[in-house]
TIRO-2110 file (N, C-alpha, C; in Angstrom, 1 decimal):
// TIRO-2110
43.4, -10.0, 33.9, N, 1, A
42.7, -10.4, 32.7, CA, 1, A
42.0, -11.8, 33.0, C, 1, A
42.8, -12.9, 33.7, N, 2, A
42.6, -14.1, 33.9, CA, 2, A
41.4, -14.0, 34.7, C, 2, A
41.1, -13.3, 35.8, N, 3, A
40.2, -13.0, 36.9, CA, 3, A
39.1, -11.9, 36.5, C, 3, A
38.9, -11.3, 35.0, N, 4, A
38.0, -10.4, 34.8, CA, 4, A
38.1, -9.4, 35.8, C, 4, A
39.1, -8.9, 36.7, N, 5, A
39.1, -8.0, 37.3, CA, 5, A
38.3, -6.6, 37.3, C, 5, A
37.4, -6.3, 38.3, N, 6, A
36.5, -4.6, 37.5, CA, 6, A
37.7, -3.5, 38.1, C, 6, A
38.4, -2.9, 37.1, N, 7, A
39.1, -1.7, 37.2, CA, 7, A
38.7, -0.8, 38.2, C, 7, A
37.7, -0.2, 38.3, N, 8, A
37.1, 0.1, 39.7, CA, 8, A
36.5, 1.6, 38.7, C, 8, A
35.5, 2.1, 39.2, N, 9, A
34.7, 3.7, 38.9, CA, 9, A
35.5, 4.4, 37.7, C, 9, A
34.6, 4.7, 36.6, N, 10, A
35.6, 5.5, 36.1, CA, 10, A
35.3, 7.0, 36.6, C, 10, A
36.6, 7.9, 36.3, N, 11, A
36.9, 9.6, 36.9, CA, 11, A
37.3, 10.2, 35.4, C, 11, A
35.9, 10.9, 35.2, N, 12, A
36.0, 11.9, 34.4, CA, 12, A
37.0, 13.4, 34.6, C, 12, A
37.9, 13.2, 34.8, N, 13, A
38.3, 14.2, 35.5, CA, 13, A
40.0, 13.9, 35.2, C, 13, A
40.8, 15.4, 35.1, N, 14, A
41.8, 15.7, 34.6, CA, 14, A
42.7, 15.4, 35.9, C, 14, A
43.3, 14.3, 35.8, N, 15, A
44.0, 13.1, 37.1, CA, 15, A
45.2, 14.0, 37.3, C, 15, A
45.8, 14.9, 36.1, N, 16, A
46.9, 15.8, 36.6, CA, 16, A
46.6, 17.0, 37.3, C, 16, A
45.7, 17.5, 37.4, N, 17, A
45.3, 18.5, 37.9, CA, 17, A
44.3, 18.1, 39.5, C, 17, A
43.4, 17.1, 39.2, N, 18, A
42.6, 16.8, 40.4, CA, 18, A
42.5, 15.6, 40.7, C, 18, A
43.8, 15.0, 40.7, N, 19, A
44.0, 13.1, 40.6, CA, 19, A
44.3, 13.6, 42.5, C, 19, A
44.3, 14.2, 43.0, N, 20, A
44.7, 13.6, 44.1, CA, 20, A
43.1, 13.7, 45.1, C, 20, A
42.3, 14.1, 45.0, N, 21, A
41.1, 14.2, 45.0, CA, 21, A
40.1, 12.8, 45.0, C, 21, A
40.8, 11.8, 43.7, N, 22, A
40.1, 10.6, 44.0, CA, 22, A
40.7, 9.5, 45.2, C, 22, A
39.8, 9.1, 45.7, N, 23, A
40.1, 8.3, 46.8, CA, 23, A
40.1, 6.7, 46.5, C, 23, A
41.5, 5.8, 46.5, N, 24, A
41.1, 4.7, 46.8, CA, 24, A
41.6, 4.0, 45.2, C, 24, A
42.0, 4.7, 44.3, N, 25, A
42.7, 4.6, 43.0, CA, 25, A
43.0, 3.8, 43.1, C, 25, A
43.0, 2.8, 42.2, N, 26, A
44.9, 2.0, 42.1, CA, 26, A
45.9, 2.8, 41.4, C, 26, A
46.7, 2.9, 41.8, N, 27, A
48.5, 3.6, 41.4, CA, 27, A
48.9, 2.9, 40.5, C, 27, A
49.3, 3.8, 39.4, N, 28, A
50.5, 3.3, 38.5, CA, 28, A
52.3, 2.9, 39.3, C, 28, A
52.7, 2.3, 38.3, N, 29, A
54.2, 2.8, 39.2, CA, 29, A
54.3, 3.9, 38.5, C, 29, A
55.6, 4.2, 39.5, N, 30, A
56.1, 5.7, 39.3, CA, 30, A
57.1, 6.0, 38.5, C, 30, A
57.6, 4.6, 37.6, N, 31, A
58.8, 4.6, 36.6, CA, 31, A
58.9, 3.8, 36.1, C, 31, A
59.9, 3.5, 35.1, N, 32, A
60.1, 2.2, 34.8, CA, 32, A
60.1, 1.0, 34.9, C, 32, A
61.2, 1.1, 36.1, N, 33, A
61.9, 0.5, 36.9, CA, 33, A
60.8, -0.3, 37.8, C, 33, A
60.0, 0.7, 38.4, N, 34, A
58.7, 0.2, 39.0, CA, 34, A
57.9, -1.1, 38.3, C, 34, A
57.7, -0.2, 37.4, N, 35, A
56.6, -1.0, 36.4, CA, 35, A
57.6, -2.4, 35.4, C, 35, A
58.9, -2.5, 35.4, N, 36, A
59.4, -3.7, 35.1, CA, 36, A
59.6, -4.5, 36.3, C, 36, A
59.5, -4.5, 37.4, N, 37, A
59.4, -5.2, 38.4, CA, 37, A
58.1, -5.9, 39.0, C, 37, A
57.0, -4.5, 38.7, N, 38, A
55.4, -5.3, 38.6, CA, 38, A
55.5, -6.7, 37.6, C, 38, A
56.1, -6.0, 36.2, N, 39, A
55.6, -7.0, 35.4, CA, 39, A
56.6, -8.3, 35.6, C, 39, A
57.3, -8.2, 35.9, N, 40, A
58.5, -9.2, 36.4, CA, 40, A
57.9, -10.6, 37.8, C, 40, A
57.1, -9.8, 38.5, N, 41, A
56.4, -10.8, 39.2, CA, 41, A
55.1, -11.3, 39.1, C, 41, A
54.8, -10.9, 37.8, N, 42, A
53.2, -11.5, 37.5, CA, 42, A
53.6, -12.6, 36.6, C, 42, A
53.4, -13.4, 37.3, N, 43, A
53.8, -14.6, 36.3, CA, 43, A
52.4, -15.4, 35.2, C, 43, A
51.2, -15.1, 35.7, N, 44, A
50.3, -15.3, 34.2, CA, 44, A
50.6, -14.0, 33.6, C, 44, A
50.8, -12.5, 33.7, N, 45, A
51.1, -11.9, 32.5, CA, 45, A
52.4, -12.4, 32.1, C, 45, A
53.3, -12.9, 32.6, N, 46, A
54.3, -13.4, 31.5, CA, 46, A
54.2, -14.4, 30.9, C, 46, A
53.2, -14.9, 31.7, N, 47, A
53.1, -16.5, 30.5, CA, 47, A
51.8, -16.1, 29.9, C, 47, A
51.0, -15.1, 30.0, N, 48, A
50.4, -14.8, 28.6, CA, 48, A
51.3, -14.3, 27.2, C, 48, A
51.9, -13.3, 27.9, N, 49, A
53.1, -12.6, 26.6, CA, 49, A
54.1, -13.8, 26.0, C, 49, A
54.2, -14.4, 26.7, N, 50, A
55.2, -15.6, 26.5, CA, 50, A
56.6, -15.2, 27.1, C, 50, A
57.1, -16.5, 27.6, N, 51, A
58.3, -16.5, 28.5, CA, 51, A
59.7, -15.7, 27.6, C, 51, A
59.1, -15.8, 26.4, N, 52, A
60.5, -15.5, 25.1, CA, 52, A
60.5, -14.0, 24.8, C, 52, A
59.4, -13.5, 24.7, N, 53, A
59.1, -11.8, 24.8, CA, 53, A
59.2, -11.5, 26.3, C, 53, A
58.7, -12.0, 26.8, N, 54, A
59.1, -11.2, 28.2, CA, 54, A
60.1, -11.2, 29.2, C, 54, A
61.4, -12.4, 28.5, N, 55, A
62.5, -12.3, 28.7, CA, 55, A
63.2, -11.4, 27.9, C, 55, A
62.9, -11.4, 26.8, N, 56, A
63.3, -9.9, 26.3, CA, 56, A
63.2, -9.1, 26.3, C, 56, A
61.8, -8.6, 26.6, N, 57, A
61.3, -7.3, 26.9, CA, 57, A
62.0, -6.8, 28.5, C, 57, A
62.0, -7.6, 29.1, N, 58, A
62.8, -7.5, 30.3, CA, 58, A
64.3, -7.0, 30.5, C, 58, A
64.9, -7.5, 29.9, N, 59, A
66.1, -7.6, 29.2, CA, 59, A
66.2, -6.2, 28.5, C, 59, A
65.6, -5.7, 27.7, N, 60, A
65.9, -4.2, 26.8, CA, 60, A
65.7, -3.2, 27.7, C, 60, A
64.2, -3.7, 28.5, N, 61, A
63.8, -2.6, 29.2, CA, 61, A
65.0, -1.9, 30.2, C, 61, A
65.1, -2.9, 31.1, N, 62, A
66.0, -2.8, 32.1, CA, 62, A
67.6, -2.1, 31.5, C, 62, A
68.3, -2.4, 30.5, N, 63, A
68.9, -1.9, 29.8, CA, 63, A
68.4, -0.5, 29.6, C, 63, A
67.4, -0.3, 29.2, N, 64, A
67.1, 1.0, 29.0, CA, 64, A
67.1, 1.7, 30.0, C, 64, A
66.5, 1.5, 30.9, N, 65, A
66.5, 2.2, 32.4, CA, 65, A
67.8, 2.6, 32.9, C, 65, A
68.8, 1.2, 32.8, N, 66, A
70.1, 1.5, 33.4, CA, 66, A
70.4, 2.6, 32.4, C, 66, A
70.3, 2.7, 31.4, N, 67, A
71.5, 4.3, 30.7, CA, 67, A
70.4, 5.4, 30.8, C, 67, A
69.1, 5.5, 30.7, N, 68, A
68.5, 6.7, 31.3, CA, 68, A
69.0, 7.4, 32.7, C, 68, A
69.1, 6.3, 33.5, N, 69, A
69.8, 6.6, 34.9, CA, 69, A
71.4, 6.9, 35.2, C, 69, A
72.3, 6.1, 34.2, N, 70, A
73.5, 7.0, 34.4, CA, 70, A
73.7, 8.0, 33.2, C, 70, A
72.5, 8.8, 32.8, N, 71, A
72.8, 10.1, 32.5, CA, 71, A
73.0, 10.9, 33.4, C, 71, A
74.0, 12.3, 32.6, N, 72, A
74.5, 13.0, 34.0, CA, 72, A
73.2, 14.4, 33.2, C, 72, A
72.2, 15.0, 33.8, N, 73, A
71.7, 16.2, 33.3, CA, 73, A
72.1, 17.7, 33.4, C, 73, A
71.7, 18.6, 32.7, N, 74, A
72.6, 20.2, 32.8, CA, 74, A
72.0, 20.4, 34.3, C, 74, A
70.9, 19.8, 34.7, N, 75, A
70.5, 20.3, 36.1, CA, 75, A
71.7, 19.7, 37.3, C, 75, A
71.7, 18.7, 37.0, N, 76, A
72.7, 18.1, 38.1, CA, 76, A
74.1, 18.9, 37.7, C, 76, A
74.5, 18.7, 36.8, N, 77, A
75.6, 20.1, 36.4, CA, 77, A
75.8, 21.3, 37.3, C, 77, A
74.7, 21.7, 36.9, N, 78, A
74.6, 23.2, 37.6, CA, 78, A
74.4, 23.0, 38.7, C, 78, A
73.4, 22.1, 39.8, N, 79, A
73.6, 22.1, 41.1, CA, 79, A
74.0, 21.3, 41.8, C, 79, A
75.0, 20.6, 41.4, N, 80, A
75.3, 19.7, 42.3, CA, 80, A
77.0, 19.7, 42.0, C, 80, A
77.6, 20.0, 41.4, N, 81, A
79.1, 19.9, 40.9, CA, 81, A
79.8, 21.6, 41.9, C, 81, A
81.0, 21.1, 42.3, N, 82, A
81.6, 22.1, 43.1, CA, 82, A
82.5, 22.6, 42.2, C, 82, A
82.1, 23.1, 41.4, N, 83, A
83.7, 24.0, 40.5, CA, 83, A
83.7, 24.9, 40.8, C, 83, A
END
């Protein structure tokens, strides 16, 4: 934002189906986890949001991540458990 950045071309086109077709994208992250670590080292986005929200948003997030991740799922159940 600070740098007017140009996003780059826009792609009319259904990114789930023919996103691997565009060449040269910039990538989301791939999770959470990901994407609270981007935002964790961009330090003018945190000091636009402010140091106080984005120590807490940090803080919940990450929390959140951690108990999505030690859920156990019926998939892992079913293939992964030796009974």
């Amino acid at each position: 934002m600070r740098t007017k950045a140009d996003p780059g071309p826009r792609h009319d086109i259904d990114m789930y189906k023919d996103g691997h077709t565009v060449q040269g994208a910039p990538k989301l992250p791939l999770n959470l986890l990901d994407a609270l670590r981007a935002y964790d080292q961009d330090p003018t986005l945190k000091a636009m949001m402010g140091e106080a929200f984005s120590s807490a948003y940090l803080k919940l997030k990450t929390d959140e991540w951690n108990r999505y991740c030690s859920h156990f799922t019926q998939w892992e159940r079913d293939n992964t458990l030796d009974v």
